[in-house]
C-alpha positions as CSV (number, residue, x, y, z in Angstrom):
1,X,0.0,-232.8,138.0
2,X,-2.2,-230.2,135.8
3,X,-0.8,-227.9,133.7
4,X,-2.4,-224.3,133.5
5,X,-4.4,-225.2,130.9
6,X,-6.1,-228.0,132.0
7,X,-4.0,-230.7,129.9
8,X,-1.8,-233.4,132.2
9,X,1.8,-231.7,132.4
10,X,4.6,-233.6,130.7
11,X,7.1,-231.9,132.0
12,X,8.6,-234.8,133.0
13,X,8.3,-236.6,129.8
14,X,10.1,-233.9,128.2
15,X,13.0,-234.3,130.3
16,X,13.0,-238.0,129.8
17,X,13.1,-237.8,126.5
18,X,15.9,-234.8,126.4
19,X,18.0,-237.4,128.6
20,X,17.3,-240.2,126.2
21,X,18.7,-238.3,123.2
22,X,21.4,-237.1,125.5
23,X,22.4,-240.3,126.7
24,X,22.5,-242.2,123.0
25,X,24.4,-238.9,121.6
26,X,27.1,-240.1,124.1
27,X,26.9,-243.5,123.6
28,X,27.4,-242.3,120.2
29,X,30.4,-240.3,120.9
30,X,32.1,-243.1,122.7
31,X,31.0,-246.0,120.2
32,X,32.5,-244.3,117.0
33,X,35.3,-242.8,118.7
34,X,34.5,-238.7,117.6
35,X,37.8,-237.5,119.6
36,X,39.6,-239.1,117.2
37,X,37.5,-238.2,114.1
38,X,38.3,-234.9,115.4
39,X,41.6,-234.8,115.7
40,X,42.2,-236.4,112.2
41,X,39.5,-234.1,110.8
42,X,41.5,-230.6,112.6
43,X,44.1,-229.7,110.1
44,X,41.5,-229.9,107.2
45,X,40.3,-226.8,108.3
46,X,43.0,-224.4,107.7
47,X,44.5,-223.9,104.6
48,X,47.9,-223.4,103.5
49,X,48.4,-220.9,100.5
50,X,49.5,-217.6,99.6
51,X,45.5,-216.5,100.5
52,X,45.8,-217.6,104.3
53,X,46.3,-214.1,105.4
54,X,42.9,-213.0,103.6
55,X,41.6,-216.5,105.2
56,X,42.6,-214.9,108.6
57,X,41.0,-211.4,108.0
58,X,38.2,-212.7,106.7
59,X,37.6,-215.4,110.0
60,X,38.5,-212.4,112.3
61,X,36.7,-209.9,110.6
62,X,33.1,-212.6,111.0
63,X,33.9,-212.6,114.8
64,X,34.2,-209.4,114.9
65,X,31.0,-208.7,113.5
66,X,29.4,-210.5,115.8
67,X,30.8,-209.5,119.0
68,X,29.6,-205.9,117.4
69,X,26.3,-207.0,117.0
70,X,26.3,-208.5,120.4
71,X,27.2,-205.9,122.0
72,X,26.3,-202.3,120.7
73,X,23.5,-203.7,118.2
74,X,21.9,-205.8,120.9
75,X,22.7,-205.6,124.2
76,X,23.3,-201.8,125.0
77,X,20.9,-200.5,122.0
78,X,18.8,-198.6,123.9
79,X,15.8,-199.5,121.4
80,X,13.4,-201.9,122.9
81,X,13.0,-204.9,121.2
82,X,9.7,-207.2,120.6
83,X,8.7,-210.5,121.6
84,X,6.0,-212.7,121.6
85,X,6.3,-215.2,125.1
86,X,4.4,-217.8,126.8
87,X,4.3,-217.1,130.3
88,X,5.3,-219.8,132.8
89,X,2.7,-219.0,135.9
90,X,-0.5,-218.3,134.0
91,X,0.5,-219.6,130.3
92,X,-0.7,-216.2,128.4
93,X,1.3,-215.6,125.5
94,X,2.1,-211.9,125.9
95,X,4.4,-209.4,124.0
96,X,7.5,-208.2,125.8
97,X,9.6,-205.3,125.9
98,X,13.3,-206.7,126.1
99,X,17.0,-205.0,126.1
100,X,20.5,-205.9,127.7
101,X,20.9,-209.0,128.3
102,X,17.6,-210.6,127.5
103,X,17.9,-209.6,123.6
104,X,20.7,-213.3,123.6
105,X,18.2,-215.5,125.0
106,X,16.8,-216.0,121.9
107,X,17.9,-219.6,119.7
108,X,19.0,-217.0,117.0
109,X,21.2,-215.6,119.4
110,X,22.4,-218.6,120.3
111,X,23.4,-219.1,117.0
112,X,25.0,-215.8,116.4
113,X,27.1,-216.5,119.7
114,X,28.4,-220.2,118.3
115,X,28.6,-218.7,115.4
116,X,31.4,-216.1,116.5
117,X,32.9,-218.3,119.1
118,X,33.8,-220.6,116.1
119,X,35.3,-217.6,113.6
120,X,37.3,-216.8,117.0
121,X,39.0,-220.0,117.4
122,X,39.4,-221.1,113.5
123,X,40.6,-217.4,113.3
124,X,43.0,-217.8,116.0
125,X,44.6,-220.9,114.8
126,X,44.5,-219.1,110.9
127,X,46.4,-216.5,112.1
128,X,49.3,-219.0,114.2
129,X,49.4,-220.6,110.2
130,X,50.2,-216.8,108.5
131,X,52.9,-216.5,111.1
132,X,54.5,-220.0,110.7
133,X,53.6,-221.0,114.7
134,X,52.5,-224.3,116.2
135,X,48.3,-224.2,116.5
136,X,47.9,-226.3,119.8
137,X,45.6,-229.4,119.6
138,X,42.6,-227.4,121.1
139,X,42.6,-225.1,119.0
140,X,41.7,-227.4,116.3
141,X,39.8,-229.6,118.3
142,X,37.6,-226.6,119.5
143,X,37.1,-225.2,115.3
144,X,36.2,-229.1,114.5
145,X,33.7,-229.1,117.1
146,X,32.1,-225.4,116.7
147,X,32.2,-225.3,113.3
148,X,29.6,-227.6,112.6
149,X,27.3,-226.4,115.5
150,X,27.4,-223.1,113.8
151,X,26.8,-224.5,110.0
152,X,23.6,-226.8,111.6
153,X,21.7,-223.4,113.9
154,X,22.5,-221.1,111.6
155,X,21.4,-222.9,108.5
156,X,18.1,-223.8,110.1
157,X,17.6,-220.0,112.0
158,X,17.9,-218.9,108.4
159,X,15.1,-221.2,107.3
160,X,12.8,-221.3,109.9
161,X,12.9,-217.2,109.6
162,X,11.9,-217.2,105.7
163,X,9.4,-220.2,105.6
164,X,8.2,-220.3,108.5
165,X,8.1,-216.9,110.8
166,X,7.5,-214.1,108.4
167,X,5.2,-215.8,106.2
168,X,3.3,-216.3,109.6
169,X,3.7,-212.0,109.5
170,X,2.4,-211.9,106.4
171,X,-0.9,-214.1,106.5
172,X,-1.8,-211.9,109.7
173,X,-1.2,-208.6,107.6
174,X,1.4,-207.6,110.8
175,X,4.0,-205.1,110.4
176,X,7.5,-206.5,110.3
177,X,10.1,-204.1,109.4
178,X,11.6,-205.2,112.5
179,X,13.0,-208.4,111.1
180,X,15.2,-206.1,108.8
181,X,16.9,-204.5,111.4
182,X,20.5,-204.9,111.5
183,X,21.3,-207.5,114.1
184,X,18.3,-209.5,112.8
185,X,20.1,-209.4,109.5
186,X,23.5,-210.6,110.9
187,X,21.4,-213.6,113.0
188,X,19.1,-214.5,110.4
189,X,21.3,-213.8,106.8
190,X,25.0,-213.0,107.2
191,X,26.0,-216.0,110.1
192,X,24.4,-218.6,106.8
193,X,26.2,-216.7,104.2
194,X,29.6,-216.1,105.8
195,X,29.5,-219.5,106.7
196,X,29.0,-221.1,103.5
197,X,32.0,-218.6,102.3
198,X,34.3,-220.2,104.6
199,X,33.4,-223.6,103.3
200,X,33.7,-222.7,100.1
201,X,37.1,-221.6,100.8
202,X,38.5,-223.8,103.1
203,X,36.6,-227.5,101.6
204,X,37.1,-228.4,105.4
205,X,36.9,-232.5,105.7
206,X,33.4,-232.8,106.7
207,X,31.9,-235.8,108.4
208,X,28.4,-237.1,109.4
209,X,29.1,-238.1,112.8
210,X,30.0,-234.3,113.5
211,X,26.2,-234.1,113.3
212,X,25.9,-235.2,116.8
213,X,27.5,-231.5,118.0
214,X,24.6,-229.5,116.6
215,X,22.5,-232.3,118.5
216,X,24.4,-231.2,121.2
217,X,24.2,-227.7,121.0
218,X,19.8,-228.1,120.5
219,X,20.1,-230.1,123.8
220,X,21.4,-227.0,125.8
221,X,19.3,-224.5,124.7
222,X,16.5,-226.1,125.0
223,X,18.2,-227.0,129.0
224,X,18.5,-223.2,129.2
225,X,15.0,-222.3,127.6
226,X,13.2,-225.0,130.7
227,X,15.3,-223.3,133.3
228,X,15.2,-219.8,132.3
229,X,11.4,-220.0,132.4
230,X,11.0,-221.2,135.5
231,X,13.2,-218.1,137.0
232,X,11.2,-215.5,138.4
233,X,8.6,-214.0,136.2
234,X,10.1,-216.3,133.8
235,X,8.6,-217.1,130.2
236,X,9.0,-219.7,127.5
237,X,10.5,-217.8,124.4
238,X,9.1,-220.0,122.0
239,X,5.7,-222.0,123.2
240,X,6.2,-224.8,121.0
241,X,9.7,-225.5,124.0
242,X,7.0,-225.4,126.8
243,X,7.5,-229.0,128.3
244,X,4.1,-229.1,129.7
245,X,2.4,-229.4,126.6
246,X,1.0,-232.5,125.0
247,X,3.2,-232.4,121.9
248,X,6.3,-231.2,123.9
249,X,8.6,-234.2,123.9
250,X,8.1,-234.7,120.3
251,X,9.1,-231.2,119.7
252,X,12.1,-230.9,121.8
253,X,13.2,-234.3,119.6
254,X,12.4,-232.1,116.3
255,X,14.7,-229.3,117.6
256,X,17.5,-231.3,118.6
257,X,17.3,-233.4,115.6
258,X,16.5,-230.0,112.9
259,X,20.4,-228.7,113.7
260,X,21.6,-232.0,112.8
261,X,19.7,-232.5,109.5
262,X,20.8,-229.0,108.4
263,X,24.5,-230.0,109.2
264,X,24.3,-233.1,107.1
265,X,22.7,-231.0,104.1
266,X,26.1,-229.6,104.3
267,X,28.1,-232.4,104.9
268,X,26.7,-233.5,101.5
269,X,27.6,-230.2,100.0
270,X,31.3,-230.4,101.3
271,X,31.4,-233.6,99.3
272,X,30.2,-231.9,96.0
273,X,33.0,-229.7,96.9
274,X,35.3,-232.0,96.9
275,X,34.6,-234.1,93.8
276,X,34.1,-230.5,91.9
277,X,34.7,-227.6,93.9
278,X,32.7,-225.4,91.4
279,X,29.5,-227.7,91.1
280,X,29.9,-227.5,94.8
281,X,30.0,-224.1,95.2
282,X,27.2,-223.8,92.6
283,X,24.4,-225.9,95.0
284,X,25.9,-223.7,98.2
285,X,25.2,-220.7,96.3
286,X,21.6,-221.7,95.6
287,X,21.0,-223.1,98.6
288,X,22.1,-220.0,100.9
289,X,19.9,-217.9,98.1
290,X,16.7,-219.6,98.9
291,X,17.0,-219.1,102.5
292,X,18.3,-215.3,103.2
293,X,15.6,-212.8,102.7
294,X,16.5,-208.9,102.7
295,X,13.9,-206.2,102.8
296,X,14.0,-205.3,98.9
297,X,12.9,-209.0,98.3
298,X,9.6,-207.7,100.2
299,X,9.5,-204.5,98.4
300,X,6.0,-205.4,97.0
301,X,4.9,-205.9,100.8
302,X,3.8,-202.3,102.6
303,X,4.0,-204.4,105.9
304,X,8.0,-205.0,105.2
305,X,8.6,-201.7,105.8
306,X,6.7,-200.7,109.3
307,X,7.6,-202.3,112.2
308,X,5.4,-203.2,115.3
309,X,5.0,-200.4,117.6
């Protein structure tokens, strides 16, 4: 079959090699036995103290934030947002209008979404600690399991925003303002930095297999991304996820694999953290530093003030 462009279509070696990594992260799962790394690793994550209250406000005020974001920042701002897509029928990349719904199809909100599902939960079970109640095993499980999905995507959204997208902006002299706008901020600066907070605070017990959840997580967005361009008038939201490219089972493997590397960076904190909690905190610090980027570190840059019309 030929693509649109005149280059064979590997769609189908795209998927092969999705189900490949799919099928070894389960072999994985089964082979080291990751239930029951969860379960021993669940309790690590709450903390017992005279600050667990704060712990609580603090977890429920970060899910808060982004159900706020998702909802009146996002989905009902009546704002347009922009986009850059690769069409499915004709492959033209093309610049969209989006709102509602269409704003949280994006990996960043992907990330934002994980990253609030998992501030509910370990919120949830924070709060049953402040009032002296039993947290049921899901709960835990469920934080465990989120937790690193959120560290990995969020981590690497932050990242892939600063290196690699807006300096792309800037070498084209293009506006982008946009990228300052306030739920841009909360995806791209606030999910990394609240985040490395909470580990801070919490030292939760970390482990490398966990990795294989942010593996995971890559594997179903890049699912959704295949299927939600091939609905009607459907586009690819990043053309590098366009399975009938030549490089496109080498990039879904990058994706899935970039969540997991950025986990295991912090897995390796979490053990600074535990041998010294303040050398720990020290590389943590740095390392969310290097990644966040806020308009007044552009203030130099006339383009980081105007935003696409």
């Amino acid at each position: 079959m030929e693509a649109v462009n005149g280059e064979v279509d590997r769609t189908r070696a795209t998927l092969v090699s999705v189900a490949v990594i799919t099928f070894a992260n389960i072999v994985f799962f089964i082979t080291l036995d990751i239930d029951v790394l969860v379960a021993q690793a669940s309790n690590s994550f709450q903390i017992q103290s005279d600050y667990t209250i704060l712990l609580a406000v603090f977890r429920t005020g970060c899910f808060l934030l982004a159900v706020y974001t998702i909802i009146f920042w996002m989905i009902r701002n009546p704002v347009p947002g922009r986009m850059f897509v690769t069409t499915h029928d004709t492959n033209e990349s093309v610049m969209l209008r989006i709102t509602g719904f269409e704003r949280i199809t994006t990996f960043s909100s992907w990330t934002l979404m994980a990253f609030g599902t998992a501030f509910f939960f370990a919120g949830v079970a924070t709060w049953l600690e402040v009032f002296d109640r039993p947290t049921p095993s899901f709960l835990s499980s469920a934080t465990v399991v989120l937790m690193p999905i959120a560290y990995g995507s969020a981590f690497l959204t932050a990242t892939v925003v600063r290196y690699i997208i807006i300096p792309e902006e800037v070498a084209k002299e293009r506006p982008f303002g946009n990228f300052f706008l306030n739920y841009e901020l909360v995806m791209h600066n606030y999910t990394a930095i609240f985040l490395a907070v909470d580990l801070f605070l919490v030292q939760a017990t970390l482990r490398w297999e966990f990795a294989i959840f942010p593996a995971f997580f890559g594997i179903i967005y890049a699912l959704f991304s295949y299927g939600y361009a091939r609905m009607k008038n459907g586009y690819y939201i990043y053309d590098f996820l366009d399975p009938r490219k030549k490089e496109a089972p080498m990039y879904a493997f990058v994706l899935l694999i970039a969540c997991s590397l950025f986990y295991f960076g912090l897995w390796l904190v979490s053990l600074l953290l535990q041998w010294n909690m303040w050398v720990g905190g020290l590389v943590l610090a740095l390392w969310v530093s290097r990644i966040v980027l806020f308009r007044r570190g552009m203030r130099d840059n006339p383009y980081a003030h105007q935003s696409r019309p």
